[in-house]
N, C-alpha and C positions, 0 to 999 in steps of 0.2 A: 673309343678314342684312339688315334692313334698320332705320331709322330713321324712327319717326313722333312726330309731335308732335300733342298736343290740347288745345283751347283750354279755357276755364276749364270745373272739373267742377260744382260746387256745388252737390256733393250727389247727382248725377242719375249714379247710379251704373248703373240698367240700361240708360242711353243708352250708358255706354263699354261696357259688356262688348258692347253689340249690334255697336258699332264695332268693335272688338277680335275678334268673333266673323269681321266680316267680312272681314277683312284675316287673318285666320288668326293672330293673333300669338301669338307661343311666346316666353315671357321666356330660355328658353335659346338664343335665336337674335336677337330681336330688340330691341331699348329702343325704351322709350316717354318722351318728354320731355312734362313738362307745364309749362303757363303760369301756376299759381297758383291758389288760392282750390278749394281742394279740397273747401273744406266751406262750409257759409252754408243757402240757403236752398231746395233742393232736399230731394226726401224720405228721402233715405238718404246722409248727409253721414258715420254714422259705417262703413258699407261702403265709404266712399270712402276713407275713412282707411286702413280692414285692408286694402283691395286693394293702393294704389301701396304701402302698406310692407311687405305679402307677396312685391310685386317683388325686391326688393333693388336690386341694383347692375341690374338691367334696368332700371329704373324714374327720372329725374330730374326734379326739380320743384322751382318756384320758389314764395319766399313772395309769396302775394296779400293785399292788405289784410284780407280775411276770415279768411285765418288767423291774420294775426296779433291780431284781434279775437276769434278765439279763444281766444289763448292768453293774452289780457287778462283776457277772462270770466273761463276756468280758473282763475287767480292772482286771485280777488276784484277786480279792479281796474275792470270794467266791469259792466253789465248785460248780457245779450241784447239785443239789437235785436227790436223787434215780430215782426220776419217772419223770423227764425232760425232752424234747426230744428236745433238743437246738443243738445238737452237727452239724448239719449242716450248722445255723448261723456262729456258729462259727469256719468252716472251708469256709465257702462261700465266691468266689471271690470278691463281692459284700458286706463283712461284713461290713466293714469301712462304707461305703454310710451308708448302713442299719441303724446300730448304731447310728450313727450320726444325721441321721433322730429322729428315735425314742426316743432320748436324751431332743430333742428341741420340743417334746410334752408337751402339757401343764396338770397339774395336777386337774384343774379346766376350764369348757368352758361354757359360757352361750351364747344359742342365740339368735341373736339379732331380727330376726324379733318373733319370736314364745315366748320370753322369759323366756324357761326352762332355769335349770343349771345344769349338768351332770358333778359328778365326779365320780372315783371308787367306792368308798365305804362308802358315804354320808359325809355331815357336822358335825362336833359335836355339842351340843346343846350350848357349851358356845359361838359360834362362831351367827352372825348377817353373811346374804349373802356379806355383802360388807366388814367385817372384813375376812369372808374369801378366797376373792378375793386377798385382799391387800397379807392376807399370800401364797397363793396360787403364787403370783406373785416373790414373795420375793424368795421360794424356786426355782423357776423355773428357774432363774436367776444365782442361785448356781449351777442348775445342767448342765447349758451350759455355765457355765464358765469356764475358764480354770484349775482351779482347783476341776473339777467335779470329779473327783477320790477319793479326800480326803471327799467328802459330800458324794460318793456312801458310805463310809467307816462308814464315822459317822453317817448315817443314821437308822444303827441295832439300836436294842434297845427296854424293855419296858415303858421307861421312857426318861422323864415326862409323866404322865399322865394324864396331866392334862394344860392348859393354863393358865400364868399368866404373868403379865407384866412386871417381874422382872427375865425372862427366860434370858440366856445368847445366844447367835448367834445360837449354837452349838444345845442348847438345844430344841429353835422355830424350826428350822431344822427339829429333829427328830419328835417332837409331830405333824407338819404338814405332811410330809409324814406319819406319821402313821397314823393320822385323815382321808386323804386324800385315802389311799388302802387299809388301814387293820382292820378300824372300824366296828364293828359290834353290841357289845351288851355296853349299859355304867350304870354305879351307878346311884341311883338318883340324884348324885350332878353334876355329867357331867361328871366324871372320866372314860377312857374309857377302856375298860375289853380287855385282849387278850387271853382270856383263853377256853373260848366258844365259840364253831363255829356250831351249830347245831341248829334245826331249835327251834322257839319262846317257843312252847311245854314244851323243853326241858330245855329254860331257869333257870338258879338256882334265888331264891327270890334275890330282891333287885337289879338285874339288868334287862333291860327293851332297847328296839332296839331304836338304835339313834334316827329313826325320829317320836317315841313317845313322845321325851322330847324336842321337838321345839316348842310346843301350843305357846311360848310368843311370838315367830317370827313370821314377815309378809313374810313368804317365798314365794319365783314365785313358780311353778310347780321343782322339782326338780326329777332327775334322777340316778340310779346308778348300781353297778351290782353285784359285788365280793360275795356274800352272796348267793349260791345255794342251800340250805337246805329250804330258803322262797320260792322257785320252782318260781320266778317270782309275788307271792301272796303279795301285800301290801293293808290293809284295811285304811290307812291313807288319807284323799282326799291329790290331788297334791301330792303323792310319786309313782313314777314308778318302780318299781324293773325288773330289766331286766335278772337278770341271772337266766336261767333254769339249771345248770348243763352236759350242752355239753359233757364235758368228761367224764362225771358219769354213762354215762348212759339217761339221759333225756334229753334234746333237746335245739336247739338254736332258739331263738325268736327273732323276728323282730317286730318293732311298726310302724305304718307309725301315724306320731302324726301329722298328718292334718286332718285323721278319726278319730283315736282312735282302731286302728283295730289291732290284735295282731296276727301273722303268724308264727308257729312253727315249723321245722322240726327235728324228732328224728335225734340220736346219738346214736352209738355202744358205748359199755362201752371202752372207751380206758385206764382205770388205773387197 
């Protein structure tokens, strides 16, 4: 048995099965964990869909800002984005299952034998693993509830940015989904920036990548993806970065984290 992780798929589904062919994986032997954003702007977003959830219980995956931009669209609450290539989900006789699946993903997953923690787009530095598990749990709970519509709704936003105990429903909502898929660079005080998406280089002073500013925590190994300009590069011990930029142009990587062994294969620039 072994355990591999892959970084974001988006869309670019005969990149994984080539992955998947090479490493031989058998879902009766092996799980695949994934980093988020299954679907977005690669050419075949809704094969990505039917494949992890033809997995079942082999298959875990976190939610990526895309998806949940998906399931914005779905629910009238957004437009597509210009370079989206959703339109099939959302004529597919199959939507309903699909979505519904996708919904009831978690935003945070730790496992249990190996004890990584894999969400999108890392933890924020004010957050303790087990403080962000609780919120992790909390939002998750909103988004398969019946009233998941009104949370897709209220989840825009660049604020708060920040965490404190005196947030209103509304407001823990939006800072954990955004902690949770859209984190990337933060202040030194924990405040988290959405304005910079480019790689460390280019960072403007005074802001510095989330899992720079966790020294005080006893974090497990933790994993994550959304961030393609780090090409998968994190110099941090116990941080895995997993997105290479699939749809950019460079490649999707696979980890089999029982070696340590990291397996690439290119990608056509699909944007």
């Amino acid at each position: 048995m072994a355990t591999y992780i892959v970084g974001d798929l988006q869309g670019c589904l005969s990149e994984l099965n080539r992955l998947l062919a090479e490493v031989s994986f058998s879902p009766s032997r092996d799980e695949l964990w994934l980093t988020g954003d299954l679907v977005a702007r690669g050419p075949d977003s809704l094969g990505c869909l039917r494949r992890i959830m033809a997995l079942g219980d082999a298959a875990t995956t976190v939610l990526g800002n895309h998806d949940l931009h998906l399931l914005a669209v779905a629910s009238g609450l957004r437009a597509p984005k210009k370079a989206d290539r959703i339109h099939d989900i959302l004529h597919a006789a199959d939507r309903a299952e699909l979505l519904y699946w996708l919904r009831r993903q978690p935003l945070l997953a730790r496992h249990e034998q190996h004890g990584f923690v894999m969400t999108h787009a890392g933890i924020p530095p004010q957050w303790t693993v087990s403080q962000a598990e609780e919120a992790a749990r909390m939002a998750e709970a909103e988004l398969r509830s019946a009233h998941y519509r009104e949370r897709l709704r209220d989840m825009y936003g660049n604020e708060p940015d920040a965490w404190r105990e005196d947030l209103d429903d509304l407001e823990r909502l939006r800072f954990t989904i955004n902690a949770f898929t859209r984190m990337r660079l933060c202040h030194t005080d924990g405040r988290l920036d959405f304005e910079h998406k480019a790689s460390l280089d280019d960072a403007p002073g005074g802001l510095s990548p989330w899992f720079e500013l966790r020294d005080h925590h006893e974090d497990p190994p933790l994993v994550f993806g959304h961030w393609a300009a780090l090409e998968g590069q994190c110099k941090q011990p116990g941080i895995h970065a997993l997105d290479t930029g699939c749809v950019w142009g460079g490649s999707l990587t696979l980890l089999c984290w029982d070696t340590g062994e990291r397996i690439s294969t290119p990608c056509p620039v699909y944007l």
